[in-house]
C-alpha positions as CSV (number, residue, x, y, z in Angstrom):
1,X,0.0,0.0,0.0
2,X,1.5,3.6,-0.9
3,X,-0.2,6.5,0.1
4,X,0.0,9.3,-1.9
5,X,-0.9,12.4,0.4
6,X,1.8,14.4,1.1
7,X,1.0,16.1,4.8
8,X,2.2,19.6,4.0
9,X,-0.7,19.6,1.6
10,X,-3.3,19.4,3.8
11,X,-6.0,21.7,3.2
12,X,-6.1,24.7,5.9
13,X,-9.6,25.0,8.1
14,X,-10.7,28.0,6.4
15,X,-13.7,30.2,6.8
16,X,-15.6,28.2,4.3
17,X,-14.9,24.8,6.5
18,X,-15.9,26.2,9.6
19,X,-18.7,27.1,7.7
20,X,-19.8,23.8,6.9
21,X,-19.3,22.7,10.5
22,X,-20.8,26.2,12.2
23,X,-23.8,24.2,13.7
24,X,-21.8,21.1,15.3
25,X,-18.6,23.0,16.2
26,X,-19.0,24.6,19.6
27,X,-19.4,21.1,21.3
28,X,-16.4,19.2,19.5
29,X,-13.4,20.2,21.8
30,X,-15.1,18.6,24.3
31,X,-15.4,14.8,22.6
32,X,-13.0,12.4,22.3
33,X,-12.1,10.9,18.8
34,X,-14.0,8.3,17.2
35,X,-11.4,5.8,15.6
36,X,-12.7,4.5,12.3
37,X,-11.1,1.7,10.3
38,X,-12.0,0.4,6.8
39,X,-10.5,-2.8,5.4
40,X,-11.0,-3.5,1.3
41,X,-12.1,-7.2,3.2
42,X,-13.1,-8.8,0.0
43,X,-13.1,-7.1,-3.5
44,X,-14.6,-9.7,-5.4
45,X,-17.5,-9.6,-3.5
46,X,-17.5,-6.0,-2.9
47,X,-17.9,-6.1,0.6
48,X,-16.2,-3.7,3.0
49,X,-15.5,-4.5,7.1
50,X,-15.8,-1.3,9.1
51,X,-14.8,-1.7,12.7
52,X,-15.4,2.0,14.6
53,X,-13.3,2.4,18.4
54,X,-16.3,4.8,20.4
55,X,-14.4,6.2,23.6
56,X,-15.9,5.8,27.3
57,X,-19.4,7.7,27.5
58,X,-22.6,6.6,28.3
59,X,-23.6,3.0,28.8
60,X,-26.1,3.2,25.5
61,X,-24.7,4.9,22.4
62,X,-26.5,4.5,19.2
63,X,-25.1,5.0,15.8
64,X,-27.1,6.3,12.4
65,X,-26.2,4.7,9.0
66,X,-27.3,7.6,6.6
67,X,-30.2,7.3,4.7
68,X,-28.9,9.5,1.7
69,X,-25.9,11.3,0.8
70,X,-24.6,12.8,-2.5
71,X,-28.3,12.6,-4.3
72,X,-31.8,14.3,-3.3
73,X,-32.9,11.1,-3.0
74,X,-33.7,8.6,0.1
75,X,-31.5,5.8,-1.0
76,X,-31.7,3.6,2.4
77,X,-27.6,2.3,2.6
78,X,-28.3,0.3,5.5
79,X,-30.1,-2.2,2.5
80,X,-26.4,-3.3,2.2
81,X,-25.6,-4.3,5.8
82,X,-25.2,-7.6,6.4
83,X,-24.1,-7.7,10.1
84,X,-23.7,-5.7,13.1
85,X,-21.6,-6.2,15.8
86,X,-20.1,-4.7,19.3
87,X,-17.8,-5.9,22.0
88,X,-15.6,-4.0,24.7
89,X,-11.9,-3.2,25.1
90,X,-11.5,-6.7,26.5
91,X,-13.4,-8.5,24.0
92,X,-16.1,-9.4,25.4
93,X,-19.4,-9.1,23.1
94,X,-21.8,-6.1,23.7
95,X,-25.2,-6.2,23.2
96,X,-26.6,-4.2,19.7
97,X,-30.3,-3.6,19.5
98,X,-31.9,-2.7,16.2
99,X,-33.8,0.9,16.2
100,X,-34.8,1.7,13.2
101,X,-33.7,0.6,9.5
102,X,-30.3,2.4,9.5
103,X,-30.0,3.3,13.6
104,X,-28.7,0.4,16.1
105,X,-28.3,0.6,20.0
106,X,-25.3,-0.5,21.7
107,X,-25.3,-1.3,25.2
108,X,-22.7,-1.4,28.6
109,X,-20.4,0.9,26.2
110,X,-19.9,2.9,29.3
111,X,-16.0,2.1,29.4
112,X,-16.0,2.3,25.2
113,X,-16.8,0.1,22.7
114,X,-15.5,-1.9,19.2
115,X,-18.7,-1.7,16.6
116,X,-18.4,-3.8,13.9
117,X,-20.2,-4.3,10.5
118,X,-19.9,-5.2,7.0
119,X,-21.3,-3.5,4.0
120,X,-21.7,-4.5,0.5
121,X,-20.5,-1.6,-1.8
122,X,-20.9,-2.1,-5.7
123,X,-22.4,0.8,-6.8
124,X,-20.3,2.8,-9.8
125,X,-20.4,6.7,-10.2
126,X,-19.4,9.6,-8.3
127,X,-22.2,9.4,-6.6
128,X,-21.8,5.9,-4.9
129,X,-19.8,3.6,-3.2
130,X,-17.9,1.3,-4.8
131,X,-15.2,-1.9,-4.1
132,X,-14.3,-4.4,-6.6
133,X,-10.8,-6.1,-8.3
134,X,-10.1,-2.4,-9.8
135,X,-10.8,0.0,-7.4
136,X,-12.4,1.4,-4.5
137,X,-14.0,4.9,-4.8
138,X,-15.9,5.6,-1.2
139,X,-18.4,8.5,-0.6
140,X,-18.3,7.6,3.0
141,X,-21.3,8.6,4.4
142,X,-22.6,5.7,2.5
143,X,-20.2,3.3,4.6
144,X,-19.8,4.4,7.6
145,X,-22.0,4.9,10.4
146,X,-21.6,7.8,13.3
147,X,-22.4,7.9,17.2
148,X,-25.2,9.9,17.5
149,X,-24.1,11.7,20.4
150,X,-20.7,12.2,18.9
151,X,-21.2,13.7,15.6
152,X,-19.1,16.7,16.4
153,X,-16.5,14.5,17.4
154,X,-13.0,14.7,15.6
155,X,-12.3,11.8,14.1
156,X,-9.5,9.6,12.8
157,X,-9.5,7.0,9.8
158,X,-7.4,4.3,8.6
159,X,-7.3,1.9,5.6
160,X,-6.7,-1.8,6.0
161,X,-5.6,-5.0,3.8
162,X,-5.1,-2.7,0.6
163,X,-3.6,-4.8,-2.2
164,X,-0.7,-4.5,-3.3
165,X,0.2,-1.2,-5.7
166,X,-3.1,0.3,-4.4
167,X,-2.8,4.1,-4.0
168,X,-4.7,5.7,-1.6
169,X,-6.3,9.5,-2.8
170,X,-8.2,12.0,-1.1
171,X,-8.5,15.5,0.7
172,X,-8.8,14.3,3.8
173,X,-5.6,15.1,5.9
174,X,-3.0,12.7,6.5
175,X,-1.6,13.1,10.4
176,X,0.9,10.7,10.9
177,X,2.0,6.9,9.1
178,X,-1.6,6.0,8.0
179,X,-4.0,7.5,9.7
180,X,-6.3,10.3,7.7
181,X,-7.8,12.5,10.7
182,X,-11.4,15.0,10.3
183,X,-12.5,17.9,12.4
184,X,-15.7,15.9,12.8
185,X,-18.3,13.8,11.0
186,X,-19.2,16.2,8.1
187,X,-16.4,17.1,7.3
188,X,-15.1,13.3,7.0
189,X,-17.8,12.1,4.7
190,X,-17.6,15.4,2.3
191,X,-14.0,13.8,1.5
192,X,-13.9,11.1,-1.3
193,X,-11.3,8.6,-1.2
194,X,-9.9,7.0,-4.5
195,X,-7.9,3.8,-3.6
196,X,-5.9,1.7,-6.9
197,X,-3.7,2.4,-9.4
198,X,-4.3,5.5,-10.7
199,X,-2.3,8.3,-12.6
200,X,-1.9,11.6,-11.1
201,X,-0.9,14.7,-12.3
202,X,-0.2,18.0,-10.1
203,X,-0.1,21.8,-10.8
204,X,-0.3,25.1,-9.1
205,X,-2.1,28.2,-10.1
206,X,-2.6,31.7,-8.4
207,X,-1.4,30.1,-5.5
208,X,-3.4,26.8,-5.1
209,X,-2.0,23.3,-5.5
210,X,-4.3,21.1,-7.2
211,X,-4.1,17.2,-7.7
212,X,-5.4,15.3,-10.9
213,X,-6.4,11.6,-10.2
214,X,-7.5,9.5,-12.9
215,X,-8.9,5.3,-13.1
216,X,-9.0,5.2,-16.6
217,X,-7.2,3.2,-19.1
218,X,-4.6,5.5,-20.7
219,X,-5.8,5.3,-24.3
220,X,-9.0,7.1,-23.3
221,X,-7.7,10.4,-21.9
222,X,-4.7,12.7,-22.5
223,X,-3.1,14.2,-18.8
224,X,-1.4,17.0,-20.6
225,X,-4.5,18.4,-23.0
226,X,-6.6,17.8,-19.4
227,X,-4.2,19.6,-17.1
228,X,-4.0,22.6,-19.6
229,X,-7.6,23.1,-19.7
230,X,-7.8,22.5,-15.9
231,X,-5.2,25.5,-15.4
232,X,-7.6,27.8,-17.3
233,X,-11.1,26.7,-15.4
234,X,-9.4,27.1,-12.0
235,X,-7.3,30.5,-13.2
236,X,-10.6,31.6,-14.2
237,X,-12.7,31.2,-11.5
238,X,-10.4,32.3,-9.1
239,X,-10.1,35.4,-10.4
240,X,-14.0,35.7,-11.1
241,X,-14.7,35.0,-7.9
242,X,-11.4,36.9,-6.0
243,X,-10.9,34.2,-3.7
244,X,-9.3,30.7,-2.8
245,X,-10.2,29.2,-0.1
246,X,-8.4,26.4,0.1
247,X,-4.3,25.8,-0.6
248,X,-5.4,22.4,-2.1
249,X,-7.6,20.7,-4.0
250,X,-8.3,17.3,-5.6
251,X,-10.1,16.5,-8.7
252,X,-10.8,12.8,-9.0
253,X,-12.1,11.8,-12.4
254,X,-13.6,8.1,-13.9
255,X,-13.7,7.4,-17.7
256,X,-15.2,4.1,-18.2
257,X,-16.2,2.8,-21.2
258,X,-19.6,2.4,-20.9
259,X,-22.4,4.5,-19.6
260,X,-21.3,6.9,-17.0
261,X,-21.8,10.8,-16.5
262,X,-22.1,13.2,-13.6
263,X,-20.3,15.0,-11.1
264,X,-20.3,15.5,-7.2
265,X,-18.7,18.8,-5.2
266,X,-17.1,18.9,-2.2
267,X,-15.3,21.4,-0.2
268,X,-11.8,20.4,-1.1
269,X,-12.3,18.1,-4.1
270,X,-14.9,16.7,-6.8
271,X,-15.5,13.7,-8.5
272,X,-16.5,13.2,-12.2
273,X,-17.1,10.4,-14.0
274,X,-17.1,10.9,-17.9
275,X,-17.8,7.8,-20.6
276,X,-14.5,7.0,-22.1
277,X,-16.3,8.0,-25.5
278,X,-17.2,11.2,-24.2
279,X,-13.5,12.3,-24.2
280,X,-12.6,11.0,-27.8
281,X,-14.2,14.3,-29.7
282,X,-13.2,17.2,-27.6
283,X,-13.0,18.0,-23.8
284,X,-16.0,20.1,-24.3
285,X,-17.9,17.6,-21.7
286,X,-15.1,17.4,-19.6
287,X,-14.9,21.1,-19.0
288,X,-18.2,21.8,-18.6
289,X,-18.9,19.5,-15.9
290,X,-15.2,20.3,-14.5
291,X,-16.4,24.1,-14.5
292,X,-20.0,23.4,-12.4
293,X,-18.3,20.9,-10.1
294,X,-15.4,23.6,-8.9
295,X,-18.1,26.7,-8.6
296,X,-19.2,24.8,-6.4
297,X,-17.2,25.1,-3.5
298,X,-18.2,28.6,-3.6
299,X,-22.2,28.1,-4.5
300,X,-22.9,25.2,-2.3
301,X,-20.8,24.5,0.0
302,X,-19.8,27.7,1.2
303,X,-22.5,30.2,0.0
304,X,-24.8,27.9,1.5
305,X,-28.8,27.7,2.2
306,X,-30.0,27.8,5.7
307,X,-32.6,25.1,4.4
308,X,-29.6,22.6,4.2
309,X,-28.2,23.1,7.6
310,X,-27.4,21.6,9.8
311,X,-27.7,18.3,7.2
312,X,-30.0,15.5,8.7
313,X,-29.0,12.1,7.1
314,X,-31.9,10.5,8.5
315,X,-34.6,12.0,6.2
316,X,-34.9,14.7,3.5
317,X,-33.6,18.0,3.4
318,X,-36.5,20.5,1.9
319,X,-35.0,23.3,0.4
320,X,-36.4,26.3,-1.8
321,X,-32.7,27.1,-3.1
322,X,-31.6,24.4,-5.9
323,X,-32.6,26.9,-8.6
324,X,-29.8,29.1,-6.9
325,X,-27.2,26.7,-5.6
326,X,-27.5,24.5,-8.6
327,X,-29.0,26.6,-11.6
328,X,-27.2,29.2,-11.2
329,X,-23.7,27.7,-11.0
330,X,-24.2,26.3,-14.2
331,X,-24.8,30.2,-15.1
332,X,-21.0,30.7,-13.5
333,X,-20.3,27.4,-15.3
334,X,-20.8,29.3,-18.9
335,X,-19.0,32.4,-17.9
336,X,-16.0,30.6,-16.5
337,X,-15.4,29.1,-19.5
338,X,-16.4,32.4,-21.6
339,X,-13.0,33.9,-19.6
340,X,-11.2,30.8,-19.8
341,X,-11.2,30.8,-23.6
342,X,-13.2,27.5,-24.0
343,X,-16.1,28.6,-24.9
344,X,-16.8,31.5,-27.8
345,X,-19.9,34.0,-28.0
346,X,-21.8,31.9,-30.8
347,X,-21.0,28.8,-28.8
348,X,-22.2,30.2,-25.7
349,X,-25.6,31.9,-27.5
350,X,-26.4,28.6,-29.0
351,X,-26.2,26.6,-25.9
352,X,-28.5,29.6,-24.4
353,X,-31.4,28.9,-27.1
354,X,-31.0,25.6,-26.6
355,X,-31.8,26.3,-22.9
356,X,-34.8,28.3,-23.3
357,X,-36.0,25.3,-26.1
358,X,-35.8,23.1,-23.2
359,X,-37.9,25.1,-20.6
360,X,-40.7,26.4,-23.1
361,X,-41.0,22.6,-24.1
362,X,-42.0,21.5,-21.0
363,X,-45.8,22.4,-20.1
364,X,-45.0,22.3,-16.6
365,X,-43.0,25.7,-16.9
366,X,-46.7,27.3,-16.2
367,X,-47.2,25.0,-13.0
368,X,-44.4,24.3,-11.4
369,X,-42.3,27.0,-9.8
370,X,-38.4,27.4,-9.7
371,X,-39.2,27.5,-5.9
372,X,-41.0,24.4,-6.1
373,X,-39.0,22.3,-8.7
374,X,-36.2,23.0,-5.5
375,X,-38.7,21.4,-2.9
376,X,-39.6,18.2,-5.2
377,X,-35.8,17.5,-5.9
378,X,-36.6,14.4,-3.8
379,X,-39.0,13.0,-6.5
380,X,-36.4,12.5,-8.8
381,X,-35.9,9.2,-8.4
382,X,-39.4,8.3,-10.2
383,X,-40.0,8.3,-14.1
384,X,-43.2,9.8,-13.7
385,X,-42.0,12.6,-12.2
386,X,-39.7,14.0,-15.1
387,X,-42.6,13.8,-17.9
388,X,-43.1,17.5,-19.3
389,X,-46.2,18.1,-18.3
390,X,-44.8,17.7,-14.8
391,X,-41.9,19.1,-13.6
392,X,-39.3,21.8,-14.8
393,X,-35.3,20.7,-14.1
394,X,-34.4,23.5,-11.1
395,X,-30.9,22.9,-13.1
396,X,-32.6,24.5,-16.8
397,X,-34.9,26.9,-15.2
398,X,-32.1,28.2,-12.5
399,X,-29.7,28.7,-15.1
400,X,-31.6,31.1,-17.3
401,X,-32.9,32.5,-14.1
402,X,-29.3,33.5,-13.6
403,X,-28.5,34.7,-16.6
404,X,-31.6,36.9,-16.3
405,X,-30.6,38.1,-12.9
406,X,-27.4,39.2,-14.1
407,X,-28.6,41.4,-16.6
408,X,-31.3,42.8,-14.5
409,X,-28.4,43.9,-11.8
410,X,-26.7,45.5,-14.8
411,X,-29.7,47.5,-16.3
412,X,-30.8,48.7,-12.3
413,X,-27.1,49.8,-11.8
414,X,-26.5,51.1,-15.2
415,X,-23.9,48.6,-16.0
416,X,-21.9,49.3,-12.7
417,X,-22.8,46.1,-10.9
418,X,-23.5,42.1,-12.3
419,X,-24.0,38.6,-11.1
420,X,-20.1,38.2,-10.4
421,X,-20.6,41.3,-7.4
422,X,-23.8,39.7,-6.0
423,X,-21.9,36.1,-6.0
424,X,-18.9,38.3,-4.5
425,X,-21.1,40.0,-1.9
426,X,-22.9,37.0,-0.4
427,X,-19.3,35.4,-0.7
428,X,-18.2,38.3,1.9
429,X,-21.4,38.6,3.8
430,X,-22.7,35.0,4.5
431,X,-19.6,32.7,3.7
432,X,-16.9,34.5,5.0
433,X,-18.9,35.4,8.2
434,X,-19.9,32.0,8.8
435,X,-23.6,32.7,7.8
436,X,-26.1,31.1,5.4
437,X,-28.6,32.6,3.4
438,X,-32.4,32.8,3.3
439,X,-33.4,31.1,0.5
440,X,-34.5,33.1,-2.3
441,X,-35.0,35.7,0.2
442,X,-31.2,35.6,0.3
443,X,-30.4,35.6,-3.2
444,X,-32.8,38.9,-3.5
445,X,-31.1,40.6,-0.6
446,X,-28.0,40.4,-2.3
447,X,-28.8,41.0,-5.7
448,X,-30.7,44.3,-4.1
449,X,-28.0,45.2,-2.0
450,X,-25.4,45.1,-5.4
451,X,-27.8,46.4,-7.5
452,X,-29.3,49.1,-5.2
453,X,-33.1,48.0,-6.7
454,X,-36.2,46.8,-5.2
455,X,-36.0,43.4,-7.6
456,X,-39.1,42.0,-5.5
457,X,-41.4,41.8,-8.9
458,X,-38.8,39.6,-10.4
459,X,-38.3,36.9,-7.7
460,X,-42.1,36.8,-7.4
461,X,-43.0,36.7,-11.1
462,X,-40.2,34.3,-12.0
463,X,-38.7,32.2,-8.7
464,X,-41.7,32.0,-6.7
465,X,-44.3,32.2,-9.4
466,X,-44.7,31.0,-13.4
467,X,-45.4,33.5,-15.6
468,X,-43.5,33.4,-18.6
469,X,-40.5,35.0,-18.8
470,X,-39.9,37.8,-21.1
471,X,-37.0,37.2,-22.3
472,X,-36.3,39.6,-25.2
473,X,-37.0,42.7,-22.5
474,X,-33.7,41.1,-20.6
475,X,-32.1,40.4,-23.6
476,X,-32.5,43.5,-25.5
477,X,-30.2,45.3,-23.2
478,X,-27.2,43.5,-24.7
479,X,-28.4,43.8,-28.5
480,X,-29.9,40.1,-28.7
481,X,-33.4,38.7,-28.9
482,X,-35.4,35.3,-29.1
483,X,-36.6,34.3,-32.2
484,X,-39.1,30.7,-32.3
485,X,-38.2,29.0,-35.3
486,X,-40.7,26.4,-36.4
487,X,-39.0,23.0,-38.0
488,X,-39.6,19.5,-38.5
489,X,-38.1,17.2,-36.5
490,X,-37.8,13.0,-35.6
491,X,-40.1,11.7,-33.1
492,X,-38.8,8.6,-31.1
493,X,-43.0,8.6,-29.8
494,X,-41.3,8.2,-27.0
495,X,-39.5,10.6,-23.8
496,X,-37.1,9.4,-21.2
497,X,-34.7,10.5,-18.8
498,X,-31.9,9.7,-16.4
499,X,-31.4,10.0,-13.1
500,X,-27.9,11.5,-12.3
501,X,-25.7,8.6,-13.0
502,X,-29.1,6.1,-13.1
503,X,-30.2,4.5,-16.0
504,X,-32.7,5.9,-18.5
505,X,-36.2,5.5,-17.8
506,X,-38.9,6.0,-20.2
507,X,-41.3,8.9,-18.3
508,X,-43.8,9.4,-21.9
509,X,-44.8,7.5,-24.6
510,X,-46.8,9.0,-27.7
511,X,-50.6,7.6,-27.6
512,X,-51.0,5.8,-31.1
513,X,-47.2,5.9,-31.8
514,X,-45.1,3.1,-33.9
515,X,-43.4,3.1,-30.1
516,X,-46.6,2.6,-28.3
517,X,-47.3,0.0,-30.9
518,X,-43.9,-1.9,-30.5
519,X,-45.3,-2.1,-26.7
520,X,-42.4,0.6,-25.4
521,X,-44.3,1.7,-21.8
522,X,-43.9,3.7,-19.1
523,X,-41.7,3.0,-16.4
524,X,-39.6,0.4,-19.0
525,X,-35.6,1.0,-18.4
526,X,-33.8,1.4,-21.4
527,X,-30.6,-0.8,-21.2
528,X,-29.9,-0.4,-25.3
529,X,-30.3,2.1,-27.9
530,X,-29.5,1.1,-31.4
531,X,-26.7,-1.8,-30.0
532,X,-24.5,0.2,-27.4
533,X,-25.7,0.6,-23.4
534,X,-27.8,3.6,-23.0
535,X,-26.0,6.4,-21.1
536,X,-25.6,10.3,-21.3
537,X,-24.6,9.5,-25.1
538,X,-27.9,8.6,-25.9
539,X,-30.1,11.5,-26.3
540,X,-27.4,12.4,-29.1
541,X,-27.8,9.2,-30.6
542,X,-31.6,9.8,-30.8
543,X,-31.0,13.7,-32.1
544,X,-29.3,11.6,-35.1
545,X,-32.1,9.6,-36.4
546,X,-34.1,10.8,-39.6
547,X,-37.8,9.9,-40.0
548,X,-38.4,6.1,-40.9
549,X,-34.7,5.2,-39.2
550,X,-35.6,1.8,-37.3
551,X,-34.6,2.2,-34.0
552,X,-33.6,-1.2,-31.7
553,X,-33.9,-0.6,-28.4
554,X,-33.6,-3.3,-25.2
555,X,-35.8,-1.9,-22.3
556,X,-36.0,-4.0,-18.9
557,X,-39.6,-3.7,-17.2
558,X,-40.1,-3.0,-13.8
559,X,-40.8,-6.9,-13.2
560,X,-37.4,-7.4,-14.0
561,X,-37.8,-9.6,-17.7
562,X,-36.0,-7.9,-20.5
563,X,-37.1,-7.2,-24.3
564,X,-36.0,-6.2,-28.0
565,X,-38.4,-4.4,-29.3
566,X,-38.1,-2.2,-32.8
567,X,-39.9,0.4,-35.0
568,X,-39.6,3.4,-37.1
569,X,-38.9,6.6,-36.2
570,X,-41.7,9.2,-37.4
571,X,-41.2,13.3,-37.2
572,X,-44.0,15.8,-35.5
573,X,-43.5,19.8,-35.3
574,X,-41.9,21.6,-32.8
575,X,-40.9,24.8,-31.9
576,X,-36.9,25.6,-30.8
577,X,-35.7,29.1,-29.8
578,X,-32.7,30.7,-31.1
579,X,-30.5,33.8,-29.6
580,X,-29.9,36.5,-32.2
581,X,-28.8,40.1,-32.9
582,X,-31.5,42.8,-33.2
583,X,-31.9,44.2,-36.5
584,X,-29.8,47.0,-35.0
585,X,-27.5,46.9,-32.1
586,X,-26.2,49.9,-30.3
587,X,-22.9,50.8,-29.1
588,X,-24.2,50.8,-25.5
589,X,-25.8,47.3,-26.2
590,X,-22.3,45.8,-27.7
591,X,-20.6,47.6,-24.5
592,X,-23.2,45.6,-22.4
593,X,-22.9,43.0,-23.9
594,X,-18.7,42.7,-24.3
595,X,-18.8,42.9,-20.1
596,X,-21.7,40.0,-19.6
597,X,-20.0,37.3,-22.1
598,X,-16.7,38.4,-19.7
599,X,-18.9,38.1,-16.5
600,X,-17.6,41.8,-15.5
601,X,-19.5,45.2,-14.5
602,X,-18.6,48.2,-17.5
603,X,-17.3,51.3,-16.4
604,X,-20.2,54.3,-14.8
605,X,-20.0,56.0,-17.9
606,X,-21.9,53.5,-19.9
607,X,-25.5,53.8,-19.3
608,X,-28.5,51.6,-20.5
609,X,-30.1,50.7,-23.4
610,X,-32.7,49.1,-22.6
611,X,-35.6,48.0,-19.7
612,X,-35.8,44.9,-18.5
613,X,-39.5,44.3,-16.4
C-alpha cells in the first residue's frame, strides 16, 4: 500500500470549513475521537469491514447509517448491511439492539466500545460507493456509520488489507503513518477517497496546488490536454470569484467505457465520472462538468442555504434554493469558460437557445415553480416525475434564471454592478462570516444590496411564481433577442430520462405511436439504444435519427424480464428558440454585452439601453 498524500498539503480550516461545520462546532473540543477503520475485506464480493473504536461515554450509544448522501434522494444504505456487531476493550461481546432501519443501539459501552459491521458496496459513479478487483471509490457517508451523540467529534481513519500497488487519494488530511484524521463527521464524509492504481498529475495556479487523479485506461484520456484546460477553469474562477479558499484541492475523475456521466462537489475536491467516448471528440464535456463541479465550493458548499443546515441524514432535506445553488452555477459554469477561452460567444448563445428550447418545451413551466422544482428534488428518483407536463429541471430553469438576474443587476445599476458582485457580496457577507442565506429571500437581498433596486417583482414573477419569462425585454439590453423557429423534426414517440448517473427511464410515450405499438411503456428501463448501453450518449444518438430510421432498443420492465423491441422513427412539429442580434445593435448594447460574455461590470459612464421588467 503507498499512500500518496503528502501532509504539508493538507487543506487549511478555512472560513468556508468552519462554515460547513458552524452548527456542530462549539461542542467538538469537548469529545473524544471516534477511531474508524475500513479494510477493502473482499473485492470480489465487494464487501467492506468497518470496525469504529467509540471512547468511554454513556452506557447506550446508538449509531445512524445515513439514509442519503450525495443525491436528493432517500437511497436507504443500511439495504447493504449484512451484520452488526459490538464488544468491549477486553473482547467481550456487547449487546446491539436494532432501532430503526439504518440506527442500532449498543449497550454497557460505558467504558467504550468496538462496533463492527460489513457492508456490501458495488455501486459505480461519483455518486456511490464502490469496491471491486479495480478500485475502491468511497463517498463515505454511505459506509460508515456515526455515534449519535458524537457527531461533532474529531475523528481519525485508517485503511486496512489494501492490495498490493493500491494508492490511496483524497483530501482528507493525513496526520501521521496511515491515519487520515477529520474535524468531525461532516467534514469526513464530504471527502472522497480513490484507492488503486491511478495516474496523477499535479499543478499550481494563483497560489493553489491542485491534484489530478485518474482510473482510466490510458488510451482514453490525454493528462497534458486535461491539465492545460484545468489550469484555465481554475485560473478563471479564481479570479472571477477573487478568492481561494483552500491551498489544495483534488479533482478525481472516472472514464469508463460504458455509460457513466455526472459530477459530485465537495469542499476540497470533486468527482467526475465521464464515458470513455465522451472524451474522444473534444474536452467540451469534460470542462463543462469540470467548470459546475469547482463553482461549487463557492455556490454550495460555502455560500450555502440555511434550508440545508445543519444536514439530517436521517430523512430529506426541503430546500427552496436548488434553482440558486445548482441553476445558477451552471450560469457561472458558462461564464468561467467564456473567460477561460473555452467557450466563444456563438457557442455560448447557442447553448442559451438551446436552454430556453428546453424550458418552453415543458408544459410544466406554467405550473411548477423554480421555488418548487427545488422542494420536489426528492422526487427524482421516479420516471413519472420527469414527464413534461410535470416538472421543470431547477438545473434548466435556474440557469436562465441566472443569466436573467445578471442582466437585470446591470440594467438597475446602469452597467456598474453584475451577477459576479452579488456572488462576491454574499461570498463576503454569508460565507466569510460563517452565515447562510435565506433562501431566495437571500439571493434577492444580495442582488438588491449590489444592484441598489427593489428586484421584488422579479423573484415573485419568476422564482416563486410561473409566468412566462420575457426574455427579449432582458435580452435587448445586450443587443440580442429570441426568435421561435418552427421545424420539423424525428419523433422517437417516445420521452425518457436519467437520473444523475441512473439509467434511463422511459417517463412518456406517444398515444397511437409506432413506439406505443412496438409495446415501449412507461416505467420500461432502457438498457440499449440502437446496439450500445444507453448512457448520457444517448439522447445524441436519438437527435441523429431521420424519420423512418428503425430504432432497436432493449428496455427491462419493472418486473425485471428484458425485451427487443423495434420500430420506425416518425417526425412531428416543434418549436426551438434561437438567440440572435436585433436588426440594429447599439454601441451601448455591444458595450453591455462585451462585459456580460466576460462576466464583468462596464465602467459608470456606460449607461442603458434598454428595460428589463
Amino acid at each position: 500500500m503507498n499512500l500518496l498524500f503528502r501532509p504539508g498539503w493538507a487543506a487549511r480550516v478555512s472560513l468556508g470549513l468552519a462554515v460547513l461545520s458552524i452548527s456542530l462546532a462549539a461542542p467538538a473540543q469537548t469529545l473524544a475521537p471516534v477511531a474508524y477503520t475500513i479494510s477493502l475485506a473482499s473485492p470480489e464480493q465487494h464487501l467492506v469491514d468497518v470496525q469504529i473504536l467509540l471512547p468511554p461515554g454513556p452506557a447506550h450509544r446508538e449509531l445512524q447509517l445515513p439514509v442519503w448522501n450525495a443525491l436528493y434522494q432517500v437511497r436507504d444504505f443500511a439495504q447493504y448491511v449484512n451484520w452488526v456487531g459490538a464488544k468491549d476493550r477486553a473482547g467481550n461481546p456487547l449487546g446491539v439492539r436494532e432501532l430503526d432501519k439504518s440506527r442500532w443501539q449498543v449497550g454497557g459501552a460505558e467504558d467504550g466500545a468496538v462496533v463492527e459491521y460489513q457492508i456490501f458496496a458495488d455501486s459505480a459513479g461519483p455518486f456511490n460507493a464502490q469496491l471491486n478487483t479495480h478500485h475502491a471509490f468511497f463517498n463515505l457517508a454511505q459506509i460508515l456509520m456515526y455515534p449519535v451523540d458524537s457527531r461533532s467529534a474529531p475523528l481519525n481513519l485508517r485503511f486496512r488489507r489494501v492490495p498490493e500497488g493500491w494508492h490511496i487519494a483524497t483530501p482528507l488530511t493525513l496526520s501521521s503513518g496511515d491515519q487520515f484524521t477529520a474535524a468531525n463527521y461532516d467534514r469526513l464524509v464530504d471527502s472522497p477517497v480513490e484507492i488503486g492504481n491511478f495516474q496523477e498529475s499535479d499543478f499550481d495556479e494563483l497560489g493553489g496546488h491542485f491534484r489530478v487523479i485518474v482510473d482510466a485506461d490510458s488510451a482514453d484520456y490525454d493528462m497534458a490536454r486535461m491539465v492545460a484546460a484545468l489550469h484555465k477553469i481554475v485560473a478563471a474562477t479564481i479570479s472571477w470569484m477573487n478568492d481561494r479558499p483552500f491551498e489544495t484541492y483534488m479533482f478525481i475523475y472516472h472514464f469508463p467505457r460504458g455509460p457513466a456521466g455526472g459530477g459530485m462537489e465537495h469542499a476540497f475536491s470533486t468527482a467526475i465520472d465521464l464515458s470513455a467516448s465522451a472524451m474522444k471528440p473534444s474536452l467540451d464535456a469534460l470542462a463543462s462538468v469540470t467548470a459546475h463541479e469547482f463553482f461549487h465550493l463557492w455556490n454550495v458548499k460555502r455560500i450555502r442555504p440555511q434550508s440545508l443546515e445543519p444536514v439530517d441524514y436521517t430523512k430529506e432535506n426541503y430546500t427552496r434554493a436548488l434553482w440558486f445553488s445548482e441553476g445558477v452555477t451552471s450560469t457561472a459554469e458558462g461564464t468561467i469558460r467564456l473567460r477561460a477561452g473555452l467557450l466563444d460567444e456563438k457557442q455560448y448563445l447557442y447553448r442559451l437557445g438551446e436552454q430556453i428550447t428546453e424550458l418552453e418545451r415543458r408544459p410544466a413551466h406554467l405550473t411548477q415553480s423554480a421555488e418548487e422544482s427545488s422542494l420536489d428534488a426528492w422526487l427524482e428518483g421516479n420516471g413519472y416525475y420527469h414527464r413534461p407536463d410535470r416538472s421543470v429541471s431547477y438545473y434548466n430553469k435556474g440557469e436562465l434564471l441566472g443569466v436573467m438576474l445578471d442582466l437585470l443587476v446591470r440594467e438597475a445599476s446602469h452597467g456598474e454592478e453584475s451577477l459576479r458582485e452579488v456572488l462576491q457580496w454574499m461570498n463576503a457577507n454569508y460565507a466569510k462570516k460563517g452565515r447562510f442565506f435565506n433562501d431566495s429571500e437571500g439571493v434577492r437581498k444580495a442582488a438588491e444590496a449590489v444592484s441598489h433596486a427593489d428586484l421584488a417583482s422579479f423573484f415573485a414573477k419568476y422564482v416563486a411564481g410561473t409566468e412566462e419569462i420575457p426574455w427579449d425585454d432582458f435580452l435587448r439590453t445586450v443587443g440580442l433577442r429570441v426568435e421561435a423557429v418552427p421545424n420539423t423534426v424525428t419523433d422517437a414517440g417516445f420521452t425518457a430520462s436519467r437520473n444523475f448517473d441512473g439509467p434511463m427511464s422511459v417517463g412518456a410515450v406517444t398515444p397511437g405511436s409506432e413506439a406505443e405499438r412496438a409495446g415501449l411503456r412507461v416505467g420500461d428501463t432502457i438498457v440499449e439504444l440502437q446496439g450500445r448501453p444507453a448512457g448520457r450518449e444517448s439522447r445524441e444518438e436519438l437527435s441523429r435519427l431521420n424519420p423512418g430510421d428503425t430504432l432497436t432498443v432493449r428496455v427491462r420492465a419493472r418486473r425485471g424480464d428484458e425485451r427487443e423491441l423495434k420500430w420506425k422513427a416518425g417526425s412531428r412539429q416543434e418549436i426551438s428558440y434561437e438567440v440572435k442580434n436585433l436588426d440594429q445593435v447599439t454601441d451601448p448594447q455591444r458595450a453591455r454585452r462585451t462585459a456580460w460574455l466576460k462576466g464583468e461590470a462596464q465602467s459608470a459612464e456606460v449607461k442603458s439601453a434598454g428595460t428589463a421588467k
